[in-house]
KOLLUM-133893 format. One line per 2 residues: number of its first residue (from 1); for each residue x, y negated, z of C-alpha. Coordinates in steps of 0.25 Angstrom, whole numbers. Layout:
N
NUM = X Y Z  ...
This chain:
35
1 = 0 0 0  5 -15 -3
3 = 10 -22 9  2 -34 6
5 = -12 -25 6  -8 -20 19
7 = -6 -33 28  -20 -39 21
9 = -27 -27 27  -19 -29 41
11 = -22 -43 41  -37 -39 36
13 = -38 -29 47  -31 -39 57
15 = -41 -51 54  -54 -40 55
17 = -48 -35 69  -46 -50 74
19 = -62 -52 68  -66 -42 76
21 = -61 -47 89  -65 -61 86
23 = -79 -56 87  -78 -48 99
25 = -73 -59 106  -86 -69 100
27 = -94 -59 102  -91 -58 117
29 = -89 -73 117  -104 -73 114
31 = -108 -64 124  -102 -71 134
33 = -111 -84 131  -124 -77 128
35 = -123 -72 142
């Protein structure tokens, strides 16, 4: 596999991971102000 192909689907893996906990800590945010 090309090296280029290779650090795209890191970084694209990367940026999903760092989405993921972005949400988790807004949707936790929310919960602490609704209640």
């Amino acid at each position: 596999m090309d090296n280029s192909v290779v650090i795209a689907w890191i970084r694209c893996k990367y940026s999903l991971i760092l989405l993921l906990i972005y949400v988790k800590q807004l949707m936790r945010v929310s919960q602490q102000f609704s209640s």
